[in-house]
C-alpha positions in Angstrom: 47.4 -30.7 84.6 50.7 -30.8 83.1 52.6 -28.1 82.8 56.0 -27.3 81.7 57.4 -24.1 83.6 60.4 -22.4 81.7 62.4 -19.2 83.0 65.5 -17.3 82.9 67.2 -16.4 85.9 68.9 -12.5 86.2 72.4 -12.4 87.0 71.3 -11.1 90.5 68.0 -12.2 92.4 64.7 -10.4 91.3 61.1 -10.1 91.6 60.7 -12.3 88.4 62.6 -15.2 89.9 60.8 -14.9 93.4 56.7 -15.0 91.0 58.8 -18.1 89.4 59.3 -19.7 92.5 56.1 -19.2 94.2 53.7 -20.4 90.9 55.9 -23.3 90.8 55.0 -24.3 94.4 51.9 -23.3 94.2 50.8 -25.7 90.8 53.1 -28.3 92.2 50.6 -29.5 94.9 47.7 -30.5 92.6 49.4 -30.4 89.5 52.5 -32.1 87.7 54.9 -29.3 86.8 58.3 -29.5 85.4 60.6 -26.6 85.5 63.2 -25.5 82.4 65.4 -22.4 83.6 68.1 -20.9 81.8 71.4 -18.4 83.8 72.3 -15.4 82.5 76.1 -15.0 82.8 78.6 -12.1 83.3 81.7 -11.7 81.0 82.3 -12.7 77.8 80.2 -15.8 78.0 77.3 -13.2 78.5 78.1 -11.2 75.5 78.0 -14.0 73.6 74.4 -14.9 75.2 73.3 -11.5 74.5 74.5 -11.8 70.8 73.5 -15.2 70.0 69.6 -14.6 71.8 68.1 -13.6 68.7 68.2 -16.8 67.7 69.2 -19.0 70.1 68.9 -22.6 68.2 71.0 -24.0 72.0 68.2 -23.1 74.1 65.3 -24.0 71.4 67.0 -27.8 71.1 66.5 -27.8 74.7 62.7 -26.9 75.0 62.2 -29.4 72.4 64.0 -32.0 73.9 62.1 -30.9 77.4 58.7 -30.7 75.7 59.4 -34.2 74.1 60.2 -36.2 77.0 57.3 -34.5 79.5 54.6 -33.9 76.7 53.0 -31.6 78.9 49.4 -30.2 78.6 50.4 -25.9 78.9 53.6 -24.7 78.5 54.3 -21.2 80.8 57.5 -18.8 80.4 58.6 -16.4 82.6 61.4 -14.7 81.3 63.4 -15.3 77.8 66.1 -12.4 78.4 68.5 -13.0 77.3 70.0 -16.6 77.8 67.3 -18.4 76.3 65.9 -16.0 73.6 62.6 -15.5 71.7 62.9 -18.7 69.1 61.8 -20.6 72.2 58.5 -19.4 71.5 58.4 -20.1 68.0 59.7 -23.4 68.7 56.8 -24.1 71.4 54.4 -22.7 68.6 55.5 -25.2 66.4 55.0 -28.3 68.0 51.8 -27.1 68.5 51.4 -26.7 72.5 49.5 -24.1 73.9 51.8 -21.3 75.3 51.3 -18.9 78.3 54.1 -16.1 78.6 54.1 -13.5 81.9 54.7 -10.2 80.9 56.5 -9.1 83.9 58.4 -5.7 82.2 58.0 -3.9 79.1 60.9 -5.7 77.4 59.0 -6.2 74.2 58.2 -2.8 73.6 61.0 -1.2 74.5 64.4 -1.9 75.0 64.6 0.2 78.5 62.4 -2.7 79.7 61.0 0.1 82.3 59.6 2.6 80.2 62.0 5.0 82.3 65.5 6.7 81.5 67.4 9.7 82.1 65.5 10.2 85.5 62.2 10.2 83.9 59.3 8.3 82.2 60.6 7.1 78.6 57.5 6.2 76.7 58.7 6.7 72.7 59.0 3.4 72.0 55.1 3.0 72.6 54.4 4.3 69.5 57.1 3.3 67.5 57.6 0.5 65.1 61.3 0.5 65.3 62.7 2.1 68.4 65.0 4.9 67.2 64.6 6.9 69.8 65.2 4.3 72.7 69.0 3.9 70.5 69.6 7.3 70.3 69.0 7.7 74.0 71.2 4.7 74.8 68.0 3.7 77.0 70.4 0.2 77.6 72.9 0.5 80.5 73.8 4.2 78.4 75.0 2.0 75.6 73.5 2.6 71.6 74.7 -0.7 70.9 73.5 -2.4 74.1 70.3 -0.7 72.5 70.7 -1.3 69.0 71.0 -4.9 69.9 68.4 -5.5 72.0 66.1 -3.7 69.6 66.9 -5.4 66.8 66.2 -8.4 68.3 62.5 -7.9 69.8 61.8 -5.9 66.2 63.2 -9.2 64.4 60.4 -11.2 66.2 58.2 -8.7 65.6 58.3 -8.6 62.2 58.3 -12.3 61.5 55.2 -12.6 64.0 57.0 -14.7 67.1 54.8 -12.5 69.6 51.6 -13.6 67.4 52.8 -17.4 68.5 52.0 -16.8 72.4 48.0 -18.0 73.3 48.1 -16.2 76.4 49.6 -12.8 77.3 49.4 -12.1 81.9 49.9 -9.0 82.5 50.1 -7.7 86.4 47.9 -4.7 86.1 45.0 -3.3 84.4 47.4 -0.3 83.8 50.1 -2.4 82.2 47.2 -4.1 79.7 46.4 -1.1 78.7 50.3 -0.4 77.7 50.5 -3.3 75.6 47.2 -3.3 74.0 47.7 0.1 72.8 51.0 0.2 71.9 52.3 -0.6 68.1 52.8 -4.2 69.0 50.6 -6.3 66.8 48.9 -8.7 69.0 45.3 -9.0 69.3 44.0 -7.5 72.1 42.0 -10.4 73.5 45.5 -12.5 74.1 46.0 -10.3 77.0 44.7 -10.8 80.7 45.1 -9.3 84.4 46.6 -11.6 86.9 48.4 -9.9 89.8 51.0 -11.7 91.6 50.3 -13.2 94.9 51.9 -13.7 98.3 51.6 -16.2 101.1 49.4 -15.2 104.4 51.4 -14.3 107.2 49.3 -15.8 110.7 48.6 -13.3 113.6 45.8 -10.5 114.3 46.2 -7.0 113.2 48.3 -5.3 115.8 48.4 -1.7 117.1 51.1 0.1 114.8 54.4 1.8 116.0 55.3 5.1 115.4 57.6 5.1 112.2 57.0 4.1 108.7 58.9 2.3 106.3 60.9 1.9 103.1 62.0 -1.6 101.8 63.7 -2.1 98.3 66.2 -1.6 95.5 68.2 1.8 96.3 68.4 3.7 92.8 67.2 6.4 91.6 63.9 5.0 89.8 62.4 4.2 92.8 62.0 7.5 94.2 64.5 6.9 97.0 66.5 10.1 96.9 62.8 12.8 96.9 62.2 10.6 100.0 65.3 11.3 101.6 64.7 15.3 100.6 60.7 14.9 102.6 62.3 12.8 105.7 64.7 15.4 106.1 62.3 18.0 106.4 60.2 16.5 109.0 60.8 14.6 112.5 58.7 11.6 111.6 60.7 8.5 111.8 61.4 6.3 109.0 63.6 2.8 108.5 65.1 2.2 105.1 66.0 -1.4 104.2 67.9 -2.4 100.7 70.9 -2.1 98.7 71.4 -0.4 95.8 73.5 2.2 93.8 72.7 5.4 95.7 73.2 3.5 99.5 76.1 5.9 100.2 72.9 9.0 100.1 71.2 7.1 102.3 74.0 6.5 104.7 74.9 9.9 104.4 71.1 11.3 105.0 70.9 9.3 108.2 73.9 10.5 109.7 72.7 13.9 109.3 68.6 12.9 110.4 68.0 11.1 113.5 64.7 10.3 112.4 66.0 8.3 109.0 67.3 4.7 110.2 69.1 3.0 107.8 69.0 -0.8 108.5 71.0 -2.2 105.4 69.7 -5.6 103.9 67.7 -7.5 106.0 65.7 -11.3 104.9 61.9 -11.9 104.5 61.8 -13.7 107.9 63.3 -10.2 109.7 61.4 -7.4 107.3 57.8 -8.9 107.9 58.0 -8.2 112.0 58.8 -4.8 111.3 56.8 -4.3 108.4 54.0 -5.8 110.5 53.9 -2.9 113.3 54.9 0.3 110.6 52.6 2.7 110.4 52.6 2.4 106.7 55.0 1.6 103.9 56.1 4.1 101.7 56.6 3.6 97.9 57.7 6.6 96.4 58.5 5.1 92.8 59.1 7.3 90.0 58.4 4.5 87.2 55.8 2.2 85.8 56.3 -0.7 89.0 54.9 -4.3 87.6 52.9 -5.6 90.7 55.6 -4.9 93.9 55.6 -7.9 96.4 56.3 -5.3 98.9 53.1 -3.4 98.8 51.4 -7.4 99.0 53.2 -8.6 101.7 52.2 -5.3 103.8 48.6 -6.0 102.5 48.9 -9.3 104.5 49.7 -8.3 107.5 47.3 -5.1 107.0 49.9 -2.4 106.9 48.4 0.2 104.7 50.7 1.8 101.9 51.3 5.5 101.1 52.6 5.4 97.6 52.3 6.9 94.3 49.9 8.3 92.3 51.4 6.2 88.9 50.7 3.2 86.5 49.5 0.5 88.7 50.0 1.8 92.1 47.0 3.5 91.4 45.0 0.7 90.9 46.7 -1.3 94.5 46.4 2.3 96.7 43.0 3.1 97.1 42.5 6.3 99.2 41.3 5.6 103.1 41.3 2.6 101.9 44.6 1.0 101.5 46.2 4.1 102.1 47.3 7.3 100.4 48.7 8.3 97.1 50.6 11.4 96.5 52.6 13.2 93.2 56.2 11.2 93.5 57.4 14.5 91.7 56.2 17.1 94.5 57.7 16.9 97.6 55.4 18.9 99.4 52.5 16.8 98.1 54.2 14.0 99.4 55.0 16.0 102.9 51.5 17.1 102.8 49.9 13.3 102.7 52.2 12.1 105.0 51.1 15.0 107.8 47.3 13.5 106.7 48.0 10.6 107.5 49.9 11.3 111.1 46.6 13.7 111.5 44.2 10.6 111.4 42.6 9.2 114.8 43.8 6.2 116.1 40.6 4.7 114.9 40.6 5.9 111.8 44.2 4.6 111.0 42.8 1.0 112.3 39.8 0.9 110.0 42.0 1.1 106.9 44.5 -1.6 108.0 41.2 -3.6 108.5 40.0 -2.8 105.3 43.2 -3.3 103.3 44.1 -6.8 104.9 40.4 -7.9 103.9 41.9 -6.3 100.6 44.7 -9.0 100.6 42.2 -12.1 101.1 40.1 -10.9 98.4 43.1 -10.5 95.6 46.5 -11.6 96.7 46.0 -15.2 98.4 48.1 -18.3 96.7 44.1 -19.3 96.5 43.1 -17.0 94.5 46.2 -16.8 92.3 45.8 -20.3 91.8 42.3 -20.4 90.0 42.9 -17.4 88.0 46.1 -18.8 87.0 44.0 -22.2 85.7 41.4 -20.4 84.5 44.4 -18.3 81.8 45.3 -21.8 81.2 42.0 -23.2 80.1 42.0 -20.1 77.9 45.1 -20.7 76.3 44.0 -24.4 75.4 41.2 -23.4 74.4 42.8 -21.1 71.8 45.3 -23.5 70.9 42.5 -26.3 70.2 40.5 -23.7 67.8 43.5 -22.8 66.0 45.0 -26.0 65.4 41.3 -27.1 64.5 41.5 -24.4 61.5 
């Protein structure tokens, strides 16, 4: 199959750009795929990217001239924010190629993106034809017309039906489906389908685990980072921290005053998988709606059970005594209380599950099975596209 491959890259590394990368590789090696990607830039050159992403008639040229020259069989985004813009879509609509777009945030919903402001859940826009709310709350780096931008710009699409235009809506989760599907978006329901992101297999047996457990991630606020400094600090069970991020300082801080809290700064795949390998279990104490975390599925592959919480689609990857624990991420002595549970299990009993959640892994998260549910979306979205230019 052909398939043309078009993302925008974050100023700073992400998640999105890492799912990119890996589909790329992966349809590469039986398939001929062309990538299109797009920089988002700092300054004044991003303001003007920002501004002009409505309608971005730069970027659309490009995809044209792209699509043209390669006349490829699917066409996939990634990411449109905010350097190439939503006329992309309209433009792939229009030369009449079917379209498959990966919803990896809430972006076109709501102009937080997250679902999650002012230290808590931010779920107005959901039900909101025009997000008021989301500008009054300045849900956009704490700026109304960051916001009012933003908004304007995904209600502009709305309105002149750009998101009807996509064949093929992946979301990561069952939980985020339902979202989208229930939300005042107009799209039909049937465009959107589940496909979780995948991971590569790391080699080696299950090995007896060590006796700490382990953080790894962005340090702000959303991901729950500072209730588990308040739980670590209350207990003597070991834990290393890895990642960068705004509140580093409170983590510095909280392990000069806890022995048991190691802070071990940034650290690359190749150093955290060793380490993640022989944890007891990794803790995800997120406080918002996470998309599908590569952390929790790289720990699934070396069968490192996660002890997480009870929200959005961590519910769905966590499955008690299964693949580990789930506890409130708003009580800290729920959280304290599963963490004792889990130090409380036998030796055995703490094996069985990292059995049980690397047989997990193989059965959802292998570049395998990514792979033909990824082709299988595709034949979907051809399909469609064949109907409706058939009408």
């Amino acid at each position: 199959m052909r398939i043309l491959i078009i993302h925008t890259f974050y100023q700073g590394p992400g998640g999105e750009d890492t799912v990119f990368q890996q589909e790329q590789e992966l349809l590469a090696v039986d398939n001929e795929v062309l990538s299109l990607t797009f920089q988002n830039k700092k300054g004044w050159k991003g303001a003007l990217q920002t501004l002009f992403s409505f309608w971005n008639i730069a970027a659309s040229y490009q995809v044209k001239r792209t699509i043209k020259k390669f006349n490829p069989e699917l066409v996939h985004i990634h990411n449109t924010h905010y350097a190439s813009g939503p006329l992309i879509i309209r433009t792939i609509y229009k030369l009449g190629f079917p379209l498959v777009m990966t919803l990896h945030n809430f972006r076109i919903l709501c102009p937080s993106a997250i679902l999650y402001h002012d230290n808590k859940l931010f779920l107005s826009s959901l039900k909101e034809n025009f997000p008021w709310t989301a500008i009054k709350n300045k849900v956009m780096d704490n700026s109304a017309i960051k916001t009012f931008i933003l908004a304007v710009n995904y209600w502009f699409h709305r309105k002149i039906g750009t998101w009807n235009m996509v064949d093929r809506y992946i979301t990561l989760s069952g939980f985020a489906k339902n979202i989208f599907i229930h939300s005042t978006l107009p799209v039909d329901a049937q465009k959107f389908v589940i496909k979780p992101n995948f991971t590569f297999p790391i080699e080696g047996l299950i090995s007896p685990a060590e006796d700490y457990f382990i953080y790894m991630g962005r340090l702000t606020e959303e991901k729950g980072i500072l209730n588990l400094l308040e739980v670590f600090s209350k207990t003597d069970i070991r834990i290393l921290i890895i990642g960068d991020g705004t509140l580093k300082q409170k983590v510095i801080d909280a392990a000069q005053n806890n022995s048991n809290i190691n802070y071990l700064g940034f650290k690359s795949r190749d150093e955290i998988i060793p380490l993640v390998e022989k944890a007891e279990a990794l803790i995800v104490p997120s406080l918002w709606f996470e998309g599908m975390p590569m952390t929790i599925l790289e720990a699934f592959s070396v069968g490192t059970p996660v002890i997480g919480s009870d929200i959005g689609a961590l519910s769905e990857l966590i499955i008690p005594n299964k693949t580990g624990l789930l506890f409130n991420p708003q009580d800290v002595d729920n959280m304290l209380i599963t963490l004792q549970q889990w130090k409380n299990y036998s030796p055995q009993e703490k094996f069985n599950i990292r059995q049980t959640t690397k047989a997990f892994y193989f059965s959802n998260f292998t570049p395998e099975e990514n792979k033909k549910k990824l082709l299988h979306i595709y034949n979907e979205a051809i399909q469609a596209n064949t109907k409706r230019s058939s009408k």
